[in-house]
N, C-alpha and C positions, 0 to 999 in steps of 0.2 A: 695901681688902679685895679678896682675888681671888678671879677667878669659882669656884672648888673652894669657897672658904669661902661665899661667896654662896650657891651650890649650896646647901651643908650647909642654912645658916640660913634660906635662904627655902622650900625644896623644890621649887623651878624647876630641872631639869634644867641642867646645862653647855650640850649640846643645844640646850635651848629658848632658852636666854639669848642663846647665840650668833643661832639665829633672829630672836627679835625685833631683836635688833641690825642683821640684813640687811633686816631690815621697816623700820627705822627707828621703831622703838616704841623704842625703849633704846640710849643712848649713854653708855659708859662715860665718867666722867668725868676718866680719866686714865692714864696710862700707866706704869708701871716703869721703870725703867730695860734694863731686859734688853725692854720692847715687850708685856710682860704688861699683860692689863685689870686697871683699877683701878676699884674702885666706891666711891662716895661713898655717905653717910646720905640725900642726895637720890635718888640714882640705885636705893638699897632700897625707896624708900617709891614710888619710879616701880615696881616692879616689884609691889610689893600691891598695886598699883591696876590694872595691867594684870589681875592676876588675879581681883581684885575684877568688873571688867567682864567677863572671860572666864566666869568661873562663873554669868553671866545672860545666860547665851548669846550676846553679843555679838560678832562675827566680830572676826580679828586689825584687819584694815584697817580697821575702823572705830573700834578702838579708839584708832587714833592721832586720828584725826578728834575722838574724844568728850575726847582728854587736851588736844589743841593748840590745837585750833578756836577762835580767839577769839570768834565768833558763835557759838559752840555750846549748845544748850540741849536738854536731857535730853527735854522731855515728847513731842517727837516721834521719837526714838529708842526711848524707853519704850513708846510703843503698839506701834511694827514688832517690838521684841522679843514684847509682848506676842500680837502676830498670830499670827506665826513660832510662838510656842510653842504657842498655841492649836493653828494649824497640825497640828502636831507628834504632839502627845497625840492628836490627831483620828485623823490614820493612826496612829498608835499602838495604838489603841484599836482600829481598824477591825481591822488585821495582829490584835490579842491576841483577838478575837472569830471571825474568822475561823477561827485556829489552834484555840478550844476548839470553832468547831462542826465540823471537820474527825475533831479526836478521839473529840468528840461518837458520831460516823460508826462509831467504831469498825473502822478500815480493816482490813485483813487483810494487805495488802501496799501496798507504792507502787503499785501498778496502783491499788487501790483508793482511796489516796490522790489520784493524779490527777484521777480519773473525779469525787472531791466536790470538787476545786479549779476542775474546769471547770462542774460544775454551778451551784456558788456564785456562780463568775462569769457564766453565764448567765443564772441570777434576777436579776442587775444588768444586762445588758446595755440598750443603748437600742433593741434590735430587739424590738416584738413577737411578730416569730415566733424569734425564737431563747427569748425567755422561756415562748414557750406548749410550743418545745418540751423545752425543761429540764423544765419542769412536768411534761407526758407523758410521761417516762424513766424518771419513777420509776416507772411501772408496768416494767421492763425491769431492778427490783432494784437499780436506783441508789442506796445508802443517801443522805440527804438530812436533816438535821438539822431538826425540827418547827421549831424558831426559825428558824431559817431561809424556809418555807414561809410562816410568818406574816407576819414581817418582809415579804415579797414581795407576799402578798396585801391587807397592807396600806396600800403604795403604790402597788399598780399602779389604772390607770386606764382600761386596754384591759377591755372587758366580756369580749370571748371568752378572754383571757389568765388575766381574775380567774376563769372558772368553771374553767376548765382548774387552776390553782391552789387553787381549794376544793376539788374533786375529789382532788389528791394529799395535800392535806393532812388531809383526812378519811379516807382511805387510811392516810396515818402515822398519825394520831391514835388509829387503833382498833387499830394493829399488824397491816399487813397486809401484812408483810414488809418497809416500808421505813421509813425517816424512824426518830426516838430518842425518839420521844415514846409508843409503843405501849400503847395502852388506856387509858396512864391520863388524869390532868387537865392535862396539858402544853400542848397546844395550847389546848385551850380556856382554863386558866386566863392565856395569854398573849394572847387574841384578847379576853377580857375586860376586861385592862390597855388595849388599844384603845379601848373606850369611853369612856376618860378625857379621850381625844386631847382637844385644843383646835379640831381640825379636825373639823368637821360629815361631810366626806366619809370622814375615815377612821373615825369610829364606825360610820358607816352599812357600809361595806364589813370591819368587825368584829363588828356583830350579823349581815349576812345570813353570812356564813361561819359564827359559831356556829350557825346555822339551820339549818346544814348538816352539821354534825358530829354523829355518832352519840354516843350514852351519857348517863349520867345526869350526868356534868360538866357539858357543855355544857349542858342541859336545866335544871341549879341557874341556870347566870350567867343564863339568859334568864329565869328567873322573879325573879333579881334586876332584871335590865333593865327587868321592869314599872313601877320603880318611878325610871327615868331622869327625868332632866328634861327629853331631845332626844324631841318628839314622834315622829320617824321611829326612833329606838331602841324607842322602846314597841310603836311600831304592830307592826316588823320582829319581835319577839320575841312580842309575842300573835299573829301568823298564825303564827311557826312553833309554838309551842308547841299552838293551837288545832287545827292541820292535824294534829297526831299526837293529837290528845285528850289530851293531860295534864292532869289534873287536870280540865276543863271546867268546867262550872259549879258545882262545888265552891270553886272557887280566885277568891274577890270580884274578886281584882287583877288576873287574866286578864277576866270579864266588863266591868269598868269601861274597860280601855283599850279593848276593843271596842267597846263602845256610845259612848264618846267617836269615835273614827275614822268611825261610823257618822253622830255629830250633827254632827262637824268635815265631813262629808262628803270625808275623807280615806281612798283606800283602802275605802270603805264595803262596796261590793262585796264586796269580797273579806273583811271583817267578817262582813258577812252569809254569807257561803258557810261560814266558820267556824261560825258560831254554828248554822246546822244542821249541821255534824260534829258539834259537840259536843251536839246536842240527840238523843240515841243510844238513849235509852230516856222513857218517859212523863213519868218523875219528875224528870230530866236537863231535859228538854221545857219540864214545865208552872216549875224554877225559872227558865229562860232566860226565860220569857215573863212571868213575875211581875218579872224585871229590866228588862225591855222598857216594862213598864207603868207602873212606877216611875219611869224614865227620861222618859219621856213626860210624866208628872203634872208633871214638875219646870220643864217649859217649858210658858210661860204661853200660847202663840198667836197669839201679836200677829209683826207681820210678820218681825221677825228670826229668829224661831224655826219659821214654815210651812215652810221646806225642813227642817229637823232634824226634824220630828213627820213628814213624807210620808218621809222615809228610813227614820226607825224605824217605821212602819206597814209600810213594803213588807219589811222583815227580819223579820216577823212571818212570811213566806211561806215560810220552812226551818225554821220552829218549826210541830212539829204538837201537839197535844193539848188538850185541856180549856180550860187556863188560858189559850192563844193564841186559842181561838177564841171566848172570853169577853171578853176583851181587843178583838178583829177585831169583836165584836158592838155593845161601846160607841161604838167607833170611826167603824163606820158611822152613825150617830150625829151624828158631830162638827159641828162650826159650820164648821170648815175647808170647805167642799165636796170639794177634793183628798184630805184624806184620808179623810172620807167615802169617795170614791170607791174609792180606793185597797183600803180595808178591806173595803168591799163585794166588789170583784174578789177579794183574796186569801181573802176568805167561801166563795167558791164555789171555788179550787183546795183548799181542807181540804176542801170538801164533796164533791170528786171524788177524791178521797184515797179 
């Protein structure tokens, strides 16, 4: 058979055929008399197999390697393809992401194309300060794609970088001229996908950015985060949600993780300082201190639990009213002597109230 009909019937180019031939992938098996290729039934079925390998991405030169190699064996070929490919799709993916957040961007011109190619590359770069200052551009009307902003803020590891980053991204997320996520649940519903992470650091550096995001989105995922199983997601979303009052002691699930941080002696502080924001009015007041008191009854006294009853006696001290200083009266009381003590002391700052 000659290479024209070859051609025809395999779909391998004239072209190609000659190629692999200068490859030494394929040797005609005979000649015409006039010095034409001739192809034998062996030398067709060399050529499905050439293609067979070519179509799983195997490079020409190794495919003679994979046909002739008497030592040859497939499974360590099979993983480099599989690498390669893996490879592949990876920048693949990365280029087909990059291009939709460019669009995303909604450019005006290539100027304004550029200006998101260099930004995007900036959020990646290894320089801190070139990332802090990509971050800070977008106040400069940089459009800047909300996924993008996340994605950054949730592997960076620079503290001044990551504020720098929550600040622009709370910026896009409320539409304040930049970024493609404006006003609505964009950002935050992609900072909440974060909290899934497997990594501890990057939940943690995806609730305190929700904490930081305006609207009532973000304010939904963190009253969802109450209910995480990562104690620093809890904690992270009851002070931010406590520090604006939402909901306050209305909301069991916002009280419980605070009194928990308070007896963890996690954060307590700052428990406490919530829990008087949200003690705003009497009625606000006396439920916070009826949960205080309950919390208390629940732990028996005995030595594991004296630091957890002298914390929540002294968070008594941001709660004023009736039911707190009812509570501070029994207290003084106690068998503990420390929070005896403690109660007695915050007895007398109600009393100068």
């Amino acid at each position: 058979m000659l290479i024209g009909e070859v051609a025809r019937r395999s779909g391998v180019s004239a072209r190609m055929l000659r190629h692999y031939e200068e490859l030494g992938l394929l040797r005609p098996s005979g000649r015409t008399g006039s010095g034409y290729r001739e192809y034998a039934g062996e030398d067709i079925r060399r050529i499905f197999h050439i293609e067979s390998l070519r179509s799983l991405g195997l490079p020409l030169r190794e495919i003679g390697r994979a046909l002739d190699g008497p030592g040859f064996t497939p499974a360590a070929l099979l993983d480099d393809l599989i690498r390669r490919t893996r490879d592949r799709v990876a920048a693949e993916t990365e280029l087909l992401t990059r291009l939709r957040r460019i669009d995303a961007a909604d450019p005006a011109d290539w100027e304004d194309v550029l200006q998101v190619v260099a930004l995007l590359q900036a959020l990646r770069s290894h320089s801190p300060e070139d990332r802090q200052r990509a971050a800070l551009s977008t106040a400069d009307g940089v459009p800047v794609p909300v996924e993008a902003l996340v994605e950054a803020v949730l592997r960076e590891t620079d503290a001044s970088v990551a504020g720098a980053l929550r600040w622009a991204l709370a910026r896009a997320d409320a539409g304040d001229g930049v970024g493609t996520g404006g006003g609505g649940d964009g950002g935050a519903a992609l900072l909440a996908e974060g909290l899934d992470s497997p990594e501890a650091a990057v939940r943690e550096r995806a609730v305190r950015s929700l904490a930081e995001l305006p609207g009532a989105a973000a304010a939904a995922h963190l009253r969802e985060a109450l209910a995480h199983p990562d104690d620093a997601v809890r904690a992270y979303a009851a002070l931010a949600l406590g520090a604006h009052g939402a909901d306050g002691p209305d909301d069991p699930a916002l009280l419980d993780v605070l009194l928990d941080m308070i007896v963890a002696g996690r954060n307590d502080t700052d428990a406490a300082d919530v829990l008087g924001v949200l003690a705003r009015d009497t009625a606000a007041a006396d439920r916070i201190a009826a949960a205080l008191a309950a919390r208390l009854a629940r732990l028996d006294g005995g030595p594991p639990d004296a630091p957890a009853r002298g914390r929540l006696t002294q968070s008594l001290a941001a709660v004023p009213g009736p039911v707190a200083s009812r509570v501070l009266r029994g207290l003084a009381r106690d068998g503990d002597p420390a929070v005896a003590l403690t109660a007695t002391y915050v007895l007398r700052l109600h009393g100068a109230e």
